[in-house]
N, C-alpha and C positions, 0 to 999 in steps of 0.2 A: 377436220372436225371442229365443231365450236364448243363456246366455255361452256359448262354446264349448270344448269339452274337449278339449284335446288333448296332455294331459300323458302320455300313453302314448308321442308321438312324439319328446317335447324331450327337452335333454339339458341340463339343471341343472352349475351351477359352484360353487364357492366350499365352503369348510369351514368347520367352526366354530372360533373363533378360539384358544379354549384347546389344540384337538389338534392346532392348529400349533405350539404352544411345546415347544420344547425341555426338557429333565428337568434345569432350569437352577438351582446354587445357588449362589449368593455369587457368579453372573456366569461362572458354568464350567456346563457339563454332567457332571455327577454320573459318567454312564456312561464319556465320554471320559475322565474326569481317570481312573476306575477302571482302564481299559483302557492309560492311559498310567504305571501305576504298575506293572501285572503286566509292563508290556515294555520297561520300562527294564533290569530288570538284563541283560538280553539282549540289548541294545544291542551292536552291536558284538565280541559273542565272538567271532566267525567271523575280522573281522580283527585280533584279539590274539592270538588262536592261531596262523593266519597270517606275522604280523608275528614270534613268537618262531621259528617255522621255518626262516622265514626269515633270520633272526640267528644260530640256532643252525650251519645249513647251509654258508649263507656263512663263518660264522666260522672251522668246522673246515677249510673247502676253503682255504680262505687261509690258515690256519695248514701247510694240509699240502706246499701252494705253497711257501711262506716255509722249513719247513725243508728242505726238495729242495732248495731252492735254497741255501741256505745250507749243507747235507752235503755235496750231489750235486754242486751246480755246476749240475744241470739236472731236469727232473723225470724221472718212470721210463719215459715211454712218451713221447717230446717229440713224434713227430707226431701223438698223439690226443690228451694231455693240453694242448700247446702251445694246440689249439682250443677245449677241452672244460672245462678246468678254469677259466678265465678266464669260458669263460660261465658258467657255475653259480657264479660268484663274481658275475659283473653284473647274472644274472636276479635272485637272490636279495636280493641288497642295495639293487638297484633295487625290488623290489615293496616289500622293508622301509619303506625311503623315502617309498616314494608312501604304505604305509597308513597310516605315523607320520603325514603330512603330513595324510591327513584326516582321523585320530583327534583331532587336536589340536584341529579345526575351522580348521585355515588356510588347505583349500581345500572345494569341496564336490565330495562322492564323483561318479564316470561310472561308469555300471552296465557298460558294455563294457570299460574298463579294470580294472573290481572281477574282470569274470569271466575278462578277459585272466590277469592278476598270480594267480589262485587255481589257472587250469587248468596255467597253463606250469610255478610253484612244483611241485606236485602231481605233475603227469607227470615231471617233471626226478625227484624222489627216486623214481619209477612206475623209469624207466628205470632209473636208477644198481641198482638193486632186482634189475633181469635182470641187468646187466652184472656185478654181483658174483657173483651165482649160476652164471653159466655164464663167466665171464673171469678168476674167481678164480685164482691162481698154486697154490691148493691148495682144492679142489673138492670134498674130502671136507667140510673145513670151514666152505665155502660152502652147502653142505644145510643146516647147523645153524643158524650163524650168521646166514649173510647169510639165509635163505628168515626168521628170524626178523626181519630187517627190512623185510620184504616183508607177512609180518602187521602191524607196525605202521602200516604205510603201510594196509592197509583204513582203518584206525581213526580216521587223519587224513584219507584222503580220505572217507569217511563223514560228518565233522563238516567240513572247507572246505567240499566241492563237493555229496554229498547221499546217500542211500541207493542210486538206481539207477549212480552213477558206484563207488559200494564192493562194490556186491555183482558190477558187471560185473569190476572188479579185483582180487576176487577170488578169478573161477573163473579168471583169467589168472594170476593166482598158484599155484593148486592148481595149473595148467597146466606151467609153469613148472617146480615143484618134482618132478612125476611124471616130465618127460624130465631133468631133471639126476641123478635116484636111477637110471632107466634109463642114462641116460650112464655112469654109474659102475659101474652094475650094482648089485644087490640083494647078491649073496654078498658084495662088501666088506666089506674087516675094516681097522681102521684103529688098527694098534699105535703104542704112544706109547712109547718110551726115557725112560729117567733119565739124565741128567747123568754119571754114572759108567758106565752101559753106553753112552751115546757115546762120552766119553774113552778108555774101554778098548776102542773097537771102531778110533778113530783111532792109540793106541797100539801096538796089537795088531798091527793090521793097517789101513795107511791106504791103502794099494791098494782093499781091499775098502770101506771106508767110501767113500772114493771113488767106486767105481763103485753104490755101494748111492745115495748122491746123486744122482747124473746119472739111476739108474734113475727115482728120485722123484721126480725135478723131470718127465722123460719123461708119467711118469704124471700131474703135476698137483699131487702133495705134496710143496711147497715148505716146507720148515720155515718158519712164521710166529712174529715175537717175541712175549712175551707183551705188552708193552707197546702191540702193535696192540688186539691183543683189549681191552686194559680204554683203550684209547681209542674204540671201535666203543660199549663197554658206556657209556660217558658217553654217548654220545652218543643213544643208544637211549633211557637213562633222561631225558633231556634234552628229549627229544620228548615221551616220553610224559610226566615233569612240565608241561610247558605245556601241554600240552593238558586233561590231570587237572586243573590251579591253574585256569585257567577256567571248567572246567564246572563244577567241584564248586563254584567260588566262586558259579556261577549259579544251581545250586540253593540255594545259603543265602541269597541278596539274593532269591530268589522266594518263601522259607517267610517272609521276614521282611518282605516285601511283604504279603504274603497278606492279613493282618489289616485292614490300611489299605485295601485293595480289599475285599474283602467289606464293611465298613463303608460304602463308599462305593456298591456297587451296592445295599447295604438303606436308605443316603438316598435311592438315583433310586427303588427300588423303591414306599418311601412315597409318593415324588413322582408315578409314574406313578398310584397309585389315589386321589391326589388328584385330580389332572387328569382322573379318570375320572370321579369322584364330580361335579367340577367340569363336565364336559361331560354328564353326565348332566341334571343341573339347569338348564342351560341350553340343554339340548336341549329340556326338558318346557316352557321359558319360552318360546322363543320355538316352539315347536308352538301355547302356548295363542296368541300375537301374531300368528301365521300364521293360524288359524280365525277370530281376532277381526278380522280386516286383510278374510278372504273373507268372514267375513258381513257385512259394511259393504258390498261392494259389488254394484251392481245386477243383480238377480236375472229371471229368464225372466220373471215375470207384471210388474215393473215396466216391463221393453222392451217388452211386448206392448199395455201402456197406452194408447200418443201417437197418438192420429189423425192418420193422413195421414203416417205415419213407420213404415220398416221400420229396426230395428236389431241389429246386432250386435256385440257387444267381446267381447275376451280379453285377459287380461294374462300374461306367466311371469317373475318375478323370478331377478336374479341370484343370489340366495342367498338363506335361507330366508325374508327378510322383505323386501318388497319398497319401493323409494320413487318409484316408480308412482303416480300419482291421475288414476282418472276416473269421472265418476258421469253421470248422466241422473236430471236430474226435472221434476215437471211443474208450469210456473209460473202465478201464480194467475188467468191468464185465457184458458187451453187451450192456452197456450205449452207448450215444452219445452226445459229450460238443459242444457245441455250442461259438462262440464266436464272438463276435461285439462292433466296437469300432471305435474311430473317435478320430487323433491326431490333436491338433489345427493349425491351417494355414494348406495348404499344400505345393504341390512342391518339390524337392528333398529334404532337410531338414529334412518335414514329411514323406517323404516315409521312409529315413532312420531310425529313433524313428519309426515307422511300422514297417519297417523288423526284429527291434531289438523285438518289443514287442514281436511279430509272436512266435521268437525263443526262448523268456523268459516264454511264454505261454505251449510250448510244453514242454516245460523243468519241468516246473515248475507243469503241470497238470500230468505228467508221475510221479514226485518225492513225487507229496501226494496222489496217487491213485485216482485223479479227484475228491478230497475236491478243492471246489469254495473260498472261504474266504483265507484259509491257499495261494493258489494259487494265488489270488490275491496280498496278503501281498509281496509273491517274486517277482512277478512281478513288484509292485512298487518301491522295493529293487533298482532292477535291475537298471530300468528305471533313478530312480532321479540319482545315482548314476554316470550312464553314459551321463544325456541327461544336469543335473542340473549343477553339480559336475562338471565333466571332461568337457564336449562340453561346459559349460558355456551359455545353453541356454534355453529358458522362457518354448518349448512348454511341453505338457501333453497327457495326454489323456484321454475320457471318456471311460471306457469299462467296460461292461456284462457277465458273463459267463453265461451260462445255461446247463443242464446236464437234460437229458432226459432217465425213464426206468421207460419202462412200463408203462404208462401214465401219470406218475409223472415226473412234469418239478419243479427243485430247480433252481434257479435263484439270482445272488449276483452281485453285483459292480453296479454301478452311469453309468445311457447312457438314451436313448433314452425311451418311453413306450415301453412295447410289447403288441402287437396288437393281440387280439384272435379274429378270426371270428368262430362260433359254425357252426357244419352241417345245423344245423333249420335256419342259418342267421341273428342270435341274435352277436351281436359284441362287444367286453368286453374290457379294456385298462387297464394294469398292469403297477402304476406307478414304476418306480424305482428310484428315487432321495432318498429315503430314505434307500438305500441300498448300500450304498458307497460315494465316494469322486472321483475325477478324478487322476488315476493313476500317479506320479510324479510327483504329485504337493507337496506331503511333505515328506519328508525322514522317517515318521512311520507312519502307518496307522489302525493297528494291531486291535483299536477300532473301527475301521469307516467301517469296510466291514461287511455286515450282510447279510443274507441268506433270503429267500423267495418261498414259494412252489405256484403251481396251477395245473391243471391238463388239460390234452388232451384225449377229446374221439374221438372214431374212426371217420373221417370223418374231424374233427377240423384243421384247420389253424392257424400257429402260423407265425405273420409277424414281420421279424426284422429291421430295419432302422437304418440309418442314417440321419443328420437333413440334410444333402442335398436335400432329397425328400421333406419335410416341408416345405423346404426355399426356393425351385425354385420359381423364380418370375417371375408373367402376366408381358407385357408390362407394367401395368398402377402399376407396384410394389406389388402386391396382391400375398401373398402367398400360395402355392398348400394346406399346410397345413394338419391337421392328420387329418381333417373330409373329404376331396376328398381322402385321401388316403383308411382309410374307405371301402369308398363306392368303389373306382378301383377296392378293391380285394372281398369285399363283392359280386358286382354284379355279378364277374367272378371266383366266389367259386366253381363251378362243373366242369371246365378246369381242366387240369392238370396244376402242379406249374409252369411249364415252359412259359406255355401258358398264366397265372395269369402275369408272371415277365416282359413278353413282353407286354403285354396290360396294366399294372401301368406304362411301360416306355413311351409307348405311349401318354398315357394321359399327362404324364410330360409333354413331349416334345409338346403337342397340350397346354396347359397352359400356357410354355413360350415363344410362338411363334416366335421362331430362336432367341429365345435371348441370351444371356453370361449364362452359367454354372459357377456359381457363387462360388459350393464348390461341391466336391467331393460326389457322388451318390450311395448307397449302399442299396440294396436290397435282403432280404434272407427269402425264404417262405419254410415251414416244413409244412406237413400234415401227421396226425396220419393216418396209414393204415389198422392197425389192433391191 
């Protein structure tokens, strides 16, 4: 029978090891450290600007508290202000507070209190923004004035809270500003006196000045000091300096970043077409170690050989190179040796301690007329020798031989059970841990290999393994295990072996449903024919 193809159905694991690394230099990633140098100067602007608003805000409301209270005895409106002015002194100087607090790094920022502190700040000068426009004492002056604090407020709610909170604020400000010019009316004219035409209108005649007051105030034009105006005017320029001194300073810490990042993403960039260059050539290596790995192993017209034996194997490696070994050959007196084995880890490493065993195997089964034990011994010669010794490296391997004539199978070395399914579908398990040690693990082994018989009547199934098939795991981590493997060949014992090796793959693959191939998959069915 020949090997069996069935790489259209599997599903392959593992990558190559350099396109796992990182674009790593002097123990950093080239692209992160870049990425972390454009975003530093940005750090934080949202709550500096904030935090000056906040100061600026609170500052003037408590100042304007402080002197009412000190002129007045009370402030000007004590049942709205009593409530009002007090919180927009504790909203403000409380958020001041908490950002100072996390600026500093004293506590670490809460994204619900960042967006609590930015909305409430925001909406409080939103609001005071209507209240001036339409509660003003003198409401011509509020169009001008105050609607221009109402433009600054877009500008800071655009940079705290984000574009769709500025462009909603505002059409509520165009809103805003269109019913207080209606309120007022469009034909308003709004004459301003000198100092001398006051005086002489109180001189003159203080009746009429009189009643021309009481008129204005009726209307809403309340004479205001200048002294207010160029306190409003600090204040406005106040806002708009911190806001200006941060971004502006952010774009010059970005132009002056710039150069150090650029430089830094043309190091990852050279990195990345190294690693390519680098994965390139180790792709072509281990392609040529993969073809060299399948022509080594036994081919259709060598299983079709062995009298009195049907056969079939497949193997699929974890990753492009497998540490996997099993052969079939035919020993020098119409015997047929068997061999199966699993080197630890895999990957190119093990596939190379594989290819070495392969050829310590033939060698060595040729030089004592296919004695199992004596063959063994050279084999582990070999192995430590070159894998321990010389390569200065940990792996091993487990490995079986078996030697089949005439219905008698001897059997030596440490590996997997072998699995016998009987014609009648009675199914038997031959342990083998007690018939060796794993090959190179110690430089003499001379006492540790010991021999074993059982036999094959016509019809019989002898299955060989590797723990890949055991160890495929469900989704939920559950192992295929040797009682489903079992039953896979058990139920499909009157198939031919080829048939048997596709339908145990089958199942695998329905077991681990598309999951990682976790180690290396080997499968080898022998049925006695006659």
């Amino acid at each position: 029978m020949t090997p069996i193809d069935t790489s259209s159905d599997l599903q392959l694991s593992g990558e190559r090891g350099a396109s796992q690394r990182g674009l790593t230099i002097g123990g950093r990633d080239a692209l992160e450290e870049a990425t972390e140098i454009l975003e530093e100067p940005s750090k934080n602007i949202k709550r500096k600007i904030l935090i000056s608003i906040n100061l600026i805000v609170g500052s003037v409301v408590l100042l304007h508290v402080v002197i009412q209270l000190a002129t007045q005895g009370h402030l000007p409106a004590p049942a709205r202000d009593n409530v009002v002015l007090p919180m927009i002194i504790a909203v403000n100087l409380g958020s001041a507070a908490y950002n100072l607090w996390v600026l500093r790094g004293e506590h670490r920022d809460r994204p619900r209190l960042d967006r609590l502190t930015r909305w409430v700040s925001i909406g409080l000068i939103q609001l005071a923004c209507l209240v001036f426009v339409h509660l003003n004492p003198n409401t011509a002056t509020s169009v001008l004035f105050d609607q221009t604090l109402s433009i600054l407020t877009v500008f800071l709610t655009g940079i705290i809270i984000g574009r769709g909170a500025a462009i909603a604020w505002f059409a509520v400000t165009i809103a805003s500003f269109v019913f207080a010019v209606q309120t007022r009316g469009v034909e308003f004219e709004y004459v301003l006196m000198t100092r001398s035409e006051l005086a002489a209108m109180h001189g003159l005649a203080p009746a009429a000045a009189q009643a021309r007051e009481a008129a204005a105030t009726a209307e809403g034009l309340t004479p205001l000091p200048l002294a207010l105006f160029a306190i409003i005017s600090l204040v406005y320029t106040g806002l708009t300096l911190a806001a200006t001194y941060f971004e502006a300073g952010l774009i010059g810490r970005v132009t002056a970043a710039m150069p150090v990042a650029v430089q830094k993403i043309q190091i990852a960039a050279r990195e990345k077409q190294r690693l390519a260059q680098e994965n390139l050539r180790m792709g072509l290596e281990l392609d040529v170690a993969q073809r060299l790995q399948a022509m080594i192993l036994p081919r259709g017209a060598e299983l079709q050989r062995h009298a009195g034996l049907e056969i079939a194997a497949h193997m699929v490696p974890a990753s492009e190179i497998g540490g996997d070994i099993y052969d079939v050959l035919e020993g020098p007196d119409g015997s047929t040796c068997l061999v199966i084995g699993d080197v630890t880890d895999h990957g190119l490493a093990s596939g190379v301690v594989m290819l070495m065993a392969q050829a310590a195997l033939r060698t060595a089964l040729e030089q004592t007329a296919g004695d199992l034990v004596p063959s063994l011994v050279r084999v582990n010669s070999v192995i430590y020798k070159n894998v321990s010794e010389r390569m200065g490296d940990a792996r091993n391997l487990t490995l079986a031989l078996l030697r089949y004539h005439e219905g008698e199978v001897r059997v030596a070395g440490q590996h997997e059970s072998v699995i016998i399914v009987r014609v009648s579908g009675e199914v038997e398990e031959i342990d083998t841990l007690p018939l060796g040690i794993n090959v190179g693990l110690l430089p003499e082994v001379d006492d540790m290999m010991v021999e074993g018989r059982f036999t094959l009547a016509p019809g019989d199934l002898m299955v060989l393994y590797t723990d890949g098939v055991t160890e495929a795991e469900s989704p939920a981590k559950a192992e295929f295990g040797t009682g489903r493997l079992k039953e896979s060949v058990a139920s499909r014992r009157g198939l031919p072996c080829d048939e048997i090796v596709r339908g145990v793959f089958a199942d695998i693959y329905r077991w681990i449903a598309g999951g990682i191939v976790h180690d290396d998959i080997t499968l080898v069915l022998v049925r006695r024919t006659a």
